[in-house]
Backbone of each chain as nested JSON, in Angstrom:
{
  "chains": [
    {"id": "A", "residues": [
      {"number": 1, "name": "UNK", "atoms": {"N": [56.712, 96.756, 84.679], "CA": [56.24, 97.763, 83.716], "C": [55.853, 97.079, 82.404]}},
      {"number": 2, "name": "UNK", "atoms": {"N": [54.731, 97.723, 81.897], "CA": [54.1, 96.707, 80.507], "C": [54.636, 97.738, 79.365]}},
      {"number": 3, "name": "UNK", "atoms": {"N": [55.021, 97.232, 78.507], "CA": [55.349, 97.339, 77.242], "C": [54.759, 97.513, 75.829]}},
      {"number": 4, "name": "UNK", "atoms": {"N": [54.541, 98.422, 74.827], "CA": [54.185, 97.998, 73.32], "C": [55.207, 98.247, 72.604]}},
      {"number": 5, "name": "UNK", "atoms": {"N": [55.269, 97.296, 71.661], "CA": [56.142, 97.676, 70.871], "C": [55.346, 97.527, 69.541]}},
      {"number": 6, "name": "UNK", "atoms": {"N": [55.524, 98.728, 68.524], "CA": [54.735, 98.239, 67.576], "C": [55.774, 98.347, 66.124]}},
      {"number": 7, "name": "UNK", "atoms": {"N": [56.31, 97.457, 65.3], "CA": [57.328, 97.196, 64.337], "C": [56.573, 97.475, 62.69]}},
      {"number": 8, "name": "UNK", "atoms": {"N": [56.741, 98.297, 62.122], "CA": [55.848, 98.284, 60.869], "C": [57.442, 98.488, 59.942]}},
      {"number": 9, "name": "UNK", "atoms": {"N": [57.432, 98.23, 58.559], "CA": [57.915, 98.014, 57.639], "C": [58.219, 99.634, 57.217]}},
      {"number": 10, "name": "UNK", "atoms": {"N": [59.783, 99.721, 56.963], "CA": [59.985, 101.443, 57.056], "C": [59.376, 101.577, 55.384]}},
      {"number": 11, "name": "UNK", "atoms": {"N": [59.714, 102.473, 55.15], "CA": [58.407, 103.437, 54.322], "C": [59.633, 102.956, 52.54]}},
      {"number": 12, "name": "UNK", "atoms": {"N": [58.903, 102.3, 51.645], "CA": [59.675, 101.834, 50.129], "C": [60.086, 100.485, 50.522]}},
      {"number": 13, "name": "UNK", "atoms": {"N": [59.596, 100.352, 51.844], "CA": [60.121, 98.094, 51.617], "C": [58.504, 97.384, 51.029]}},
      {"number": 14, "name": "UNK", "atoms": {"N": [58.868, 96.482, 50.233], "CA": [57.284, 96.079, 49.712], "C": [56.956, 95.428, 50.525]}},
      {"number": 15, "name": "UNK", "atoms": {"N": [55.555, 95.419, 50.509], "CA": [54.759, 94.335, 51.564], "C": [53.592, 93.717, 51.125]}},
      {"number": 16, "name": "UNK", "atoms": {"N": [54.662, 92.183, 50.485], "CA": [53.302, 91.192, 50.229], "C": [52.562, 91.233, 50.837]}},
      {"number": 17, "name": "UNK", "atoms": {"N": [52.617, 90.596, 52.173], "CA": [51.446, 90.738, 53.305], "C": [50.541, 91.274, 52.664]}},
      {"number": 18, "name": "UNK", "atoms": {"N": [50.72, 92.774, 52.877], "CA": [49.576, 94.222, 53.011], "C": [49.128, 94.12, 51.581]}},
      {"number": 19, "name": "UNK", "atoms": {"N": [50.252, 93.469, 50.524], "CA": [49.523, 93.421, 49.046], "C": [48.127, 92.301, 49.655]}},
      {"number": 20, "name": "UNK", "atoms": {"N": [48.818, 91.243, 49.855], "CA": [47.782, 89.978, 49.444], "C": [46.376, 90.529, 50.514]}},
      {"number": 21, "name": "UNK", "atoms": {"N": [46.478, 91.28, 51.319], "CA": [45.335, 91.569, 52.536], "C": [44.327, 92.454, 51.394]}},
      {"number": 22, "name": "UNK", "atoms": {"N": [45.453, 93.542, 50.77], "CA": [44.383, 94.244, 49.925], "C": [43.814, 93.639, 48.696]}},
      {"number": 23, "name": "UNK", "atoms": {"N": [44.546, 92.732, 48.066], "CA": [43.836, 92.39, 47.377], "C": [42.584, 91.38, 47.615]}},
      {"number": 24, "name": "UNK", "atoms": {"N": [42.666, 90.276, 49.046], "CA": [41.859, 89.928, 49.435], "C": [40.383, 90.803, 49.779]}},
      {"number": 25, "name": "UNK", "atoms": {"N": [40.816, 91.665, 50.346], "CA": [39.868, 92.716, 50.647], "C": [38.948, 93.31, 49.305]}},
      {"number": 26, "name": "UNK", "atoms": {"N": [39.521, 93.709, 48.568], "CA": [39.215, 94.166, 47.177], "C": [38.334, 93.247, 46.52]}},
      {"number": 27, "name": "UNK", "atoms": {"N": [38.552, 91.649, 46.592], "CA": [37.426, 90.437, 45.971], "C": [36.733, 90.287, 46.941]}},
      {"number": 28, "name": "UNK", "atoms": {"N": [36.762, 90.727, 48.387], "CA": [35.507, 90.679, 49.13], "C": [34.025, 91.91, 48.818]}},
      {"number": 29, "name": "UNK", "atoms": {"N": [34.456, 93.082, 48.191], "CA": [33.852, 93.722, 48.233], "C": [34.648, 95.677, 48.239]}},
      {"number": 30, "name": "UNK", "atoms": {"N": [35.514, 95.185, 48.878], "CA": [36.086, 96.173, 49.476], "C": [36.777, 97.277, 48.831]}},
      {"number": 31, "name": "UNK", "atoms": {"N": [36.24, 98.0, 47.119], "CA": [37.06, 98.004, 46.454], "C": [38.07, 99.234, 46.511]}},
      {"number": 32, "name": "UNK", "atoms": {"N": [37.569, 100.984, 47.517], "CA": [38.836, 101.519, 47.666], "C": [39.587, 101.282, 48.373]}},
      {"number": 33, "name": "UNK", "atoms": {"N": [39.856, 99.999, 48.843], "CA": [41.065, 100.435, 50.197], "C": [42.444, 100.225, 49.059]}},
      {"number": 34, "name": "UNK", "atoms": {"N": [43.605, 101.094, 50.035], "CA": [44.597, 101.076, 49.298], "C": [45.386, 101.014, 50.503]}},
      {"number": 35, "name": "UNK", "atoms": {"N": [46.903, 100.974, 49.772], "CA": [48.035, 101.824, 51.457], "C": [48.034, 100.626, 51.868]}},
      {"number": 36, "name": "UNK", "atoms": {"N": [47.695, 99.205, 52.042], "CA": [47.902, 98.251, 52.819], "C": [48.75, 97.797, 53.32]}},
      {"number": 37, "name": "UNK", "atoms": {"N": [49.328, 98.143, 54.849], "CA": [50.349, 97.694, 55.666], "C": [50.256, 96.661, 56.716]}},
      {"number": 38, "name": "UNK", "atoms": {"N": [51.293, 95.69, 56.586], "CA": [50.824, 94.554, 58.393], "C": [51.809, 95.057, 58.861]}},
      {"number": 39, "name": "UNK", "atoms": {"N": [51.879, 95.3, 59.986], "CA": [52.809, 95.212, 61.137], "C": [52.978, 94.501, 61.958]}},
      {"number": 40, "name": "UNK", "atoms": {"N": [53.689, 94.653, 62.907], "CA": [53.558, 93.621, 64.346], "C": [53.774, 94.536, 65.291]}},
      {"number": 41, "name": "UNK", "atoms": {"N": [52.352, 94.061, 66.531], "CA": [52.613, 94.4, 68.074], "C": [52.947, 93.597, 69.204]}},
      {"number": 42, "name": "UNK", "atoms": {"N": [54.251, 93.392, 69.935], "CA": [54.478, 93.125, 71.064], "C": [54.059, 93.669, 72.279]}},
      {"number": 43, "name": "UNK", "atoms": {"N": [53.291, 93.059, 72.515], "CA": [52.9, 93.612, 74.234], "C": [54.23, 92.548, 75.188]}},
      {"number": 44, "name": "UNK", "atoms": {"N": [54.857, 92.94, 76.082], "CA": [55.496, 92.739, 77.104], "C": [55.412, 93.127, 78.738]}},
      {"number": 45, "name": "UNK", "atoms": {"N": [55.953, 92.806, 79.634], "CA": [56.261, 92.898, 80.757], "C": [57.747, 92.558, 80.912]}},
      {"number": 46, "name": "UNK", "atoms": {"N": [58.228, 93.905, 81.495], "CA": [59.532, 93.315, 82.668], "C": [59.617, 94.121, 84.154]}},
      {"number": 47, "name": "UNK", "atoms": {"N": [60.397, 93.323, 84.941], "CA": [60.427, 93.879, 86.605], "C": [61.032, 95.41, 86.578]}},
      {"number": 48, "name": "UNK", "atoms": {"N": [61.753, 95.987, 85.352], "CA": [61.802, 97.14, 85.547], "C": [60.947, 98.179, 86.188]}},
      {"number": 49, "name": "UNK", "atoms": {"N": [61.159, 99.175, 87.277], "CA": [60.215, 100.492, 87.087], "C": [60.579, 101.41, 87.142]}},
      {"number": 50, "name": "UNK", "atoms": {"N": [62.011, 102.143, 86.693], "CA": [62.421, 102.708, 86.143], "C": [62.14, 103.053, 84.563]}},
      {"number": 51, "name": "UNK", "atoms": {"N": [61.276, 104.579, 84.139], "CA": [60.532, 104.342, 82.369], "C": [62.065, 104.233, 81.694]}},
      {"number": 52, "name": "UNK", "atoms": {"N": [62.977, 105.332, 82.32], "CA": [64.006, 105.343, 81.168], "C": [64.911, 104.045, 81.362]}},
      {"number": 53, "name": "UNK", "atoms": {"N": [65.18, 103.616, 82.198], "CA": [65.875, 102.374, 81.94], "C": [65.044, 100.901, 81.403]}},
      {"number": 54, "name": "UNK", "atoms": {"N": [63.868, 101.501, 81.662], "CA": [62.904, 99.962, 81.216], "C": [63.135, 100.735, 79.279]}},
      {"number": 55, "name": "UNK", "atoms": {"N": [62.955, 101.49, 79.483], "CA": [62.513, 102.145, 77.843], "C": [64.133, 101.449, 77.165]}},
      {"number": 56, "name": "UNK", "atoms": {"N": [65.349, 101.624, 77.776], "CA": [66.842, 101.059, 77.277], "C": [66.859, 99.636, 76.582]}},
      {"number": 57, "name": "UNK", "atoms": {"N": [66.091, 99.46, 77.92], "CA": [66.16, 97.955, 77.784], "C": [65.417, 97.086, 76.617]}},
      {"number": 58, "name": "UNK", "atoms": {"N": [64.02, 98.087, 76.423], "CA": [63.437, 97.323, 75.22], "C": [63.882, 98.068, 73.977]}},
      {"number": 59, "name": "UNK", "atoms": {"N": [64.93, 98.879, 73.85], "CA": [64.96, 99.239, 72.721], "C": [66.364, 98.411, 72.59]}},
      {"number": 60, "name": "UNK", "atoms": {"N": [67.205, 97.517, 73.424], "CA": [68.309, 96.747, 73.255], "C": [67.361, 95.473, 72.82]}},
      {"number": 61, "name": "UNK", "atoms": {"N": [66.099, 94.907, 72.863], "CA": [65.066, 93.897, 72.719], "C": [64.91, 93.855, 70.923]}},
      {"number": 62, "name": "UNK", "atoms": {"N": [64.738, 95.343, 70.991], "CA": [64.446, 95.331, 69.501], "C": [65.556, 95.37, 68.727]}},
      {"number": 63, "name": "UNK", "atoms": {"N": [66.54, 96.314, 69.337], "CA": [67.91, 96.234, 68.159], "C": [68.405, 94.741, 68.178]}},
      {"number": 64, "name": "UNK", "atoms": {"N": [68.213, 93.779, 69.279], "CA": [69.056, 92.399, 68.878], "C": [67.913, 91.234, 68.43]}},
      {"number": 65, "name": "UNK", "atoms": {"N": [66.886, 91.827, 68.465], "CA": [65.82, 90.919, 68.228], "C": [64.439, 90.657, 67.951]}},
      {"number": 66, "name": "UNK", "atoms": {"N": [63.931, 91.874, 68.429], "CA": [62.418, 92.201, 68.15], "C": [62.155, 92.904, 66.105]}},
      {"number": 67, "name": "UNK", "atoms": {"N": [63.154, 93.406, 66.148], "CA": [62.844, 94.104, 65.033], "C": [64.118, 94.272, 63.84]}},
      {"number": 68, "name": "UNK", "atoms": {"N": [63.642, 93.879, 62.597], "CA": [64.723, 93.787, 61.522], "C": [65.035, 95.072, 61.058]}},
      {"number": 69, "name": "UNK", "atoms": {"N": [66.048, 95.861, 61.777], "CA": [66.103, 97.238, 61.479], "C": [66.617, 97.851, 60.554]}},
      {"number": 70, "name": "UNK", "atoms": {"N": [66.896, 96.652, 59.606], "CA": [67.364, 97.283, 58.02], "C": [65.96, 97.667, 56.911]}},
      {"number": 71, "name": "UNK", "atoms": {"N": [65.364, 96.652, 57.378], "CA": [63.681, 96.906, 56.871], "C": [62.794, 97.026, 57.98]}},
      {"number": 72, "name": "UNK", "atoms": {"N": [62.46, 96.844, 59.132], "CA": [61.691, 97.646, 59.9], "C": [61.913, 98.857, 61.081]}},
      {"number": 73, "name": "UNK", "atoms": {"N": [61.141, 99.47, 61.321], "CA": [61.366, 100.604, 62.482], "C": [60.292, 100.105, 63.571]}},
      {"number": 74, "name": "UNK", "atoms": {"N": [60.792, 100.906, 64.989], "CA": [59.924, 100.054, 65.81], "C": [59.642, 101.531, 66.609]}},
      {"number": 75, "name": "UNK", "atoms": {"N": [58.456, 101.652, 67.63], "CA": [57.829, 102.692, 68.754], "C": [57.681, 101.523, 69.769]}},
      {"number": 76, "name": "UNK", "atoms": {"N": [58.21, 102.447, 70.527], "CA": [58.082, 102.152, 72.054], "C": [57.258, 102.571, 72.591]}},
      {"number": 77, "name": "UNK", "atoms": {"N": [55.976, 101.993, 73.089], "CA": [55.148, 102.838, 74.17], "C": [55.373, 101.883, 75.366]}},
      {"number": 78, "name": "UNK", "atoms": {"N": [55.412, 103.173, 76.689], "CA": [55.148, 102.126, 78.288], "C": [54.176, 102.365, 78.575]}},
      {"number": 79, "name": "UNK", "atoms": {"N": [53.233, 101.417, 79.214], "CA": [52.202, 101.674, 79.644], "C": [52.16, 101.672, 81.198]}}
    ]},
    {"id": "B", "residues": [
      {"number": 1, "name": "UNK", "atoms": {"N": [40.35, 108.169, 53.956], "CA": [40.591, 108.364, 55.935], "C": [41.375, 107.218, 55.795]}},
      {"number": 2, "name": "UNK", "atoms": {"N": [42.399, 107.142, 56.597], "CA": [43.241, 106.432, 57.085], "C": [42.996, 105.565, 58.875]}},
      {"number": 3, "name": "UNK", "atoms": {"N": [43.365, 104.452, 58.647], "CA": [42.883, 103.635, 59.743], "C": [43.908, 102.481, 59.904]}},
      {"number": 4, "name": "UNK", "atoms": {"N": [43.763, 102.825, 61.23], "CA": [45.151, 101.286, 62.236], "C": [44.598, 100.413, 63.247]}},
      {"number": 5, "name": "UNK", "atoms": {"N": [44.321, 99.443, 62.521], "CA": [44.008, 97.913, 63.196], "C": [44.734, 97.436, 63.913]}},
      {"number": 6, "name": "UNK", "atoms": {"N": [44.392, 97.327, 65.017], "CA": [45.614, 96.748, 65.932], "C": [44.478, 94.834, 66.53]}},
      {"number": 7, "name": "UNK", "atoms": {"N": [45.411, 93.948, 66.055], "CA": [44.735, 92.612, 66.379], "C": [45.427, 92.061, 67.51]}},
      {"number": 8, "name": "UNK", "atoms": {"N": [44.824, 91.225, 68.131], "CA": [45.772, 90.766, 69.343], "C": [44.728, 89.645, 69.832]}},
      {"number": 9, "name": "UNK", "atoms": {"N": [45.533, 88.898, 70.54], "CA": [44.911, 87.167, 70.896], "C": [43.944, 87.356, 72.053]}},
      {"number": 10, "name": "UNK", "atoms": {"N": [42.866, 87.005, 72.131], "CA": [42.097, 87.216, 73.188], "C": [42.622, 86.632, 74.433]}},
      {"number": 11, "name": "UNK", "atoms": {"N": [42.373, 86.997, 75.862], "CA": [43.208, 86.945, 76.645], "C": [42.85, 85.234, 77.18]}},
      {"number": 12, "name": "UNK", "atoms": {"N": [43.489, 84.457, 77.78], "CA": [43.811, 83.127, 77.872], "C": [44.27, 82.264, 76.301]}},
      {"number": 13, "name": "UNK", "atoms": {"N": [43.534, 82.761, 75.605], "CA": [43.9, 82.071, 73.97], "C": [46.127, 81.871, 73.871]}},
      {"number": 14, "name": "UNK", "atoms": {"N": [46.411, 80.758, 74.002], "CA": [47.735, 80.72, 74.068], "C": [48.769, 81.098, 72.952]}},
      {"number": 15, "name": "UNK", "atoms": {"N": [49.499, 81.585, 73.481], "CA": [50.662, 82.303, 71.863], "C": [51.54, 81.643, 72.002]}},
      {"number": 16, "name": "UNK", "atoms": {"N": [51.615, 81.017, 71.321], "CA": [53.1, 80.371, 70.827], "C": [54.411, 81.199, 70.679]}},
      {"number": 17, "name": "UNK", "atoms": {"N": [53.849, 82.378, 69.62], "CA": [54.708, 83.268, 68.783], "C": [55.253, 83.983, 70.07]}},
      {"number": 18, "name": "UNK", "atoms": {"N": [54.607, 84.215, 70.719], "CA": [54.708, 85.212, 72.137], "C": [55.674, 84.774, 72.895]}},
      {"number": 19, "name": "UNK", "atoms": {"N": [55.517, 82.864, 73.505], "CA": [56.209, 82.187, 74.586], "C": [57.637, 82.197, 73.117]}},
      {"number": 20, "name": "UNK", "atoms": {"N": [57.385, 81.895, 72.2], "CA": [58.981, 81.505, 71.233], "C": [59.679, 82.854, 71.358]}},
      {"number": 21, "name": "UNK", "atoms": {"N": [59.09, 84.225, 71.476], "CA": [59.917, 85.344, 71.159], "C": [60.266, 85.56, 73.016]}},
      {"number": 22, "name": "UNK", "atoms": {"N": [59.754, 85.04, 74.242], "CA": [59.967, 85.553, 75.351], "C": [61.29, 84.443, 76.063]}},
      {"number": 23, "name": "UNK", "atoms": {"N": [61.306, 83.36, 74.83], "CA": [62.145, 82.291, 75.178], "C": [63.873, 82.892, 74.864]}},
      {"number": 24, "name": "UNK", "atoms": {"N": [63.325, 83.371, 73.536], "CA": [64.431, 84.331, 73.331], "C": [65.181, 85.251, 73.619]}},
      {"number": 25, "name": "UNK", "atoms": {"N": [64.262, 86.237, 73.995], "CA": [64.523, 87.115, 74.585], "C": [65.601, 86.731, 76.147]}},
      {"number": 26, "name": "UNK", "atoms": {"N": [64.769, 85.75, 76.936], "CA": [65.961, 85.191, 77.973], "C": [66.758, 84.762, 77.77]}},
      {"number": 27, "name": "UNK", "atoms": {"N": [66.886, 84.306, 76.348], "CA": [68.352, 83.642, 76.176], "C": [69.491, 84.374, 75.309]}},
      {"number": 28, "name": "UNK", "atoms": {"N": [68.953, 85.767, 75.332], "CA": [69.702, 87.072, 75.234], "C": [70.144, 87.541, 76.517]}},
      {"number": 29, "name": "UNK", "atoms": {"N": [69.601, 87.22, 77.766], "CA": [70.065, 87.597, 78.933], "C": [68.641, 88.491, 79.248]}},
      {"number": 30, "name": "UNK", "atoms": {"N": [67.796, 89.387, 78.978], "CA": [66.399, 90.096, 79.496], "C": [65.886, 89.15, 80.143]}},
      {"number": 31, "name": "UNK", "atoms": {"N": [66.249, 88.479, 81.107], "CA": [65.439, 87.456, 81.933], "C": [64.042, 87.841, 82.474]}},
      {"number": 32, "name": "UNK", "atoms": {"N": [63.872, 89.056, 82.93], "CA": [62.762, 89.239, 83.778], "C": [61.992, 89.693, 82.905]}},
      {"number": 33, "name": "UNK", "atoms": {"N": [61.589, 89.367, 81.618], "CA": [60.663, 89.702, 81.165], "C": [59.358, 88.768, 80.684]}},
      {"number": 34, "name": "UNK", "atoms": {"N": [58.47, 88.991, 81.151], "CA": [56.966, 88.494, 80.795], "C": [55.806, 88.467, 80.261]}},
      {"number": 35, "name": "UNK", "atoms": {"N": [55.084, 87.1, 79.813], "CA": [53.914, 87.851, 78.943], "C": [53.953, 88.399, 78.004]}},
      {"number": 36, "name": "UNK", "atoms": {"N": [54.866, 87.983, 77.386], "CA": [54.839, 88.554, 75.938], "C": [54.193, 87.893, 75.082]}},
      {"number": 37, "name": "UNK", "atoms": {"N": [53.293, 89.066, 74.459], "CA": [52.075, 88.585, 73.454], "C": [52.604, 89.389, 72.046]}},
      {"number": 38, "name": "UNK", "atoms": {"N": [51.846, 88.305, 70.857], "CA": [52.501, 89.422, 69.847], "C": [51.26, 89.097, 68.734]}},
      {"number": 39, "name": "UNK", "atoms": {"N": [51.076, 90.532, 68.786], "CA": [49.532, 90.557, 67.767], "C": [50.033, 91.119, 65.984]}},
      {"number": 40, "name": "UNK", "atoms": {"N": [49.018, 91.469, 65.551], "CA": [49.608, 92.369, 64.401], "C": [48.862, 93.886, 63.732]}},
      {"number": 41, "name": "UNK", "atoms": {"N": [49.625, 94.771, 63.304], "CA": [48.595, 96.005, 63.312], "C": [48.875, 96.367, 61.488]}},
      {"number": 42, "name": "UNK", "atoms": {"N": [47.981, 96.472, 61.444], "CA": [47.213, 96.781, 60.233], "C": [46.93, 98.24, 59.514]}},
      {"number": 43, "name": "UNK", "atoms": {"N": [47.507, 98.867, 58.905], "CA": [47.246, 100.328, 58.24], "C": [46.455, 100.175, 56.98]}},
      {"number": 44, "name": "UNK", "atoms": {"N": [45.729, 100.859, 56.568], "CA": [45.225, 100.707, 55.245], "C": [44.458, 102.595, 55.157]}},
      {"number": 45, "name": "UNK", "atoms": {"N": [44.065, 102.902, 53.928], "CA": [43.34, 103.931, 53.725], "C": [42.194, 103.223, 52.788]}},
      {"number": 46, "name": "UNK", "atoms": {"N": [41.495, 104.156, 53.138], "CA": [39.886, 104.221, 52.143], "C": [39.423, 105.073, 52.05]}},
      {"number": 47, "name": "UNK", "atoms": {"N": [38.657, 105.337, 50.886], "CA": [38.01, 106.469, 50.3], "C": [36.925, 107.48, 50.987]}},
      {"number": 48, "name": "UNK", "atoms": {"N": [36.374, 106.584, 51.757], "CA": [35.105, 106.695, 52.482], "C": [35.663, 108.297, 53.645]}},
      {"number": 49, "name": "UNK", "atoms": {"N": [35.041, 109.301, 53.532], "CA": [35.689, 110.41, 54.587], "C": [34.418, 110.589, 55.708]}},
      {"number": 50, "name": "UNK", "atoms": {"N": [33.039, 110.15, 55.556], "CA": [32.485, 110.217, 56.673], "C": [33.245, 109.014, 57.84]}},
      {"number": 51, "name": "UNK", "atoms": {"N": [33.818, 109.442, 59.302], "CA": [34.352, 108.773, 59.927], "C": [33.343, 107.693, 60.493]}},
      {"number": 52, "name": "UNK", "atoms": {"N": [31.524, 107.882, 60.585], "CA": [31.577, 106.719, 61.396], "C": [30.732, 105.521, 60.099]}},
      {"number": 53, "name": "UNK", "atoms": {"N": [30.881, 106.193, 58.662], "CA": [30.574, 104.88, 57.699], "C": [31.996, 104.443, 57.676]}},
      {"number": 54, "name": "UNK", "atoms": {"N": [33.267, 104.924, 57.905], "CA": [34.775, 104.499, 57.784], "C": [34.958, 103.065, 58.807]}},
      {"number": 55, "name": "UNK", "atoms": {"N": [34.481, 103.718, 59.674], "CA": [34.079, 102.727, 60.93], "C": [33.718, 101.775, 60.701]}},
      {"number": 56, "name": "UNK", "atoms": {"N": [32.481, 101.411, 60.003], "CA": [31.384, 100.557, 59.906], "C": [31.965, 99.639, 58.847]}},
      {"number": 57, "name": "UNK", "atoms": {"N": [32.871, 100.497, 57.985], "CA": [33.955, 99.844, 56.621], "C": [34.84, 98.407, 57.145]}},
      {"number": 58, "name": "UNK", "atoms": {"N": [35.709, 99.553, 58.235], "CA": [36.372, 98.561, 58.717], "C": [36.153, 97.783, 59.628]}},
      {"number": 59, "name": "UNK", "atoms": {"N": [35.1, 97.757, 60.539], "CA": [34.683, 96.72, 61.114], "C": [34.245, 95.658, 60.432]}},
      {"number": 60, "name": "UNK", "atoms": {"N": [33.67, 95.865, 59.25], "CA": [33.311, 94.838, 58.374], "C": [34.047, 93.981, 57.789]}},
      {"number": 61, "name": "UNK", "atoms": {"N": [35.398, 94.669, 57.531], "CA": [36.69, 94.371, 57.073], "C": [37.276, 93.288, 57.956]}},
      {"number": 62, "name": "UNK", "atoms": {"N": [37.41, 93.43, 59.162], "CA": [38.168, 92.779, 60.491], "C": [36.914, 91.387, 60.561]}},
      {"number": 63, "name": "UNK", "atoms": {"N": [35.698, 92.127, 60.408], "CA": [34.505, 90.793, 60.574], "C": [34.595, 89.523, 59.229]}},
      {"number": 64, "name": "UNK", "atoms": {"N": [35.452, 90.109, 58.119], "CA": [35.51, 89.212, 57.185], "C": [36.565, 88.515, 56.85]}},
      {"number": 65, "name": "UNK", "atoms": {"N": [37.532, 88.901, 57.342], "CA": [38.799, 88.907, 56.908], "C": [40.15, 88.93, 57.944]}},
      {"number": 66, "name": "UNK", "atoms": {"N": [40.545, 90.626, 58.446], "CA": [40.858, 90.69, 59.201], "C": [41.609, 90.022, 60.665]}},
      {"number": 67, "name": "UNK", "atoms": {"N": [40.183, 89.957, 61.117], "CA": [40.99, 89.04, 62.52], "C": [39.489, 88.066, 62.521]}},
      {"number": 68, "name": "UNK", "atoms": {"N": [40.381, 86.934, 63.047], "CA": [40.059, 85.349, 63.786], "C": [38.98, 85.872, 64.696]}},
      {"number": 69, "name": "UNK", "atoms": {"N": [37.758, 86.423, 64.705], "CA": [37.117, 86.512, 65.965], "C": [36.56, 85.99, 67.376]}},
      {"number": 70, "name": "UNK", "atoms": {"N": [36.965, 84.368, 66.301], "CA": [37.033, 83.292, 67.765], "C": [38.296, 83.306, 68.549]}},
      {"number": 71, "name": "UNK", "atoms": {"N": [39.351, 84.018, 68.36], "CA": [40.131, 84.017, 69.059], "C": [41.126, 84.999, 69.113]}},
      {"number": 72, "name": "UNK", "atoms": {"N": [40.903, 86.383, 68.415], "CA": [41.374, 87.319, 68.271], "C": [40.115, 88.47, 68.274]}},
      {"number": 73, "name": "UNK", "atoms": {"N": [40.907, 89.508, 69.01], "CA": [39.703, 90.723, 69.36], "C": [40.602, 92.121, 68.622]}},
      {"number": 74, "name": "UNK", "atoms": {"N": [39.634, 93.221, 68.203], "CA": [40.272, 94.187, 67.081], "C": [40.082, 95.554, 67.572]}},
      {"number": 75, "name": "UNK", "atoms": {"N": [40.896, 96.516, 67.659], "CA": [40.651, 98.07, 67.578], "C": [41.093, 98.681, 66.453]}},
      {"number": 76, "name": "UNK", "atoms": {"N": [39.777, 99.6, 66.31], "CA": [40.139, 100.459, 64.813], "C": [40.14, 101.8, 65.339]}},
      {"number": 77, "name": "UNK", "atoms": {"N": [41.445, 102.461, 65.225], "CA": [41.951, 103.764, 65.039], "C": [41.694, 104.517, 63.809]}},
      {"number": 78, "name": "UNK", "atoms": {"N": [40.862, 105.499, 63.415], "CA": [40.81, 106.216, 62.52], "C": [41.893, 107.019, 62.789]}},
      {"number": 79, "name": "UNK", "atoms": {"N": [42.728, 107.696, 62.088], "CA": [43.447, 108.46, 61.91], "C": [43.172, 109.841, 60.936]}}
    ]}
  ]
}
């Protein structure tokens, strides 16, 4: 079963990243963008095919490792 | 309008970040898991409310900036 996981930064943590992207963006030309967020997507595979036990399993992926859950939140999609 | 970039490595292009986080992951015990790729997704807003000049915004955005096009490929989600 294939996996997304997508980890974005919960909502009042700052994000250089998304600063320095917008402000890059902004000296390209770009001058309303605002809101600038990076995230991260994991695409995966495991032999699970069971959704709810494959779904357990990557959310034990993210609580010990995929995702810093004091500052980020993570979605699970199976595909 | 609000919009989510999702970037990710074109397919054969090798991930490091991907094989280092799937190395891990087995040595948490998730053995059977594979192929893990790890891209990054992107939120931003802009002013622009016709959706397909929003479009044309951020494609331009991803074409300048954004994503690596020699080796990274992009979807833009308007929201």
């Amino acid at each position: 079963m294939k996996a997304n996981v997508t980890i974005t930064l919960k909502k009042g943590v700052l994000d250089p990243q998304g600063k320095a992207i917008e402000g890059a963006l902004h000296s390209l030309g770009f001058d309303g963008v605002e809101n600038v967020r990076q995230g991260k997507l994991i695409e995966l595979e495991l032999p699970e095919t069971d959704r709810e036990a494959a779904r357990a399993q990557v959310e034990a992926m993210c609580e010990k490792l995929l995702a810093n859950t004091v500052i980020e939140s993570y979605r699970i999609d199976l595909v």
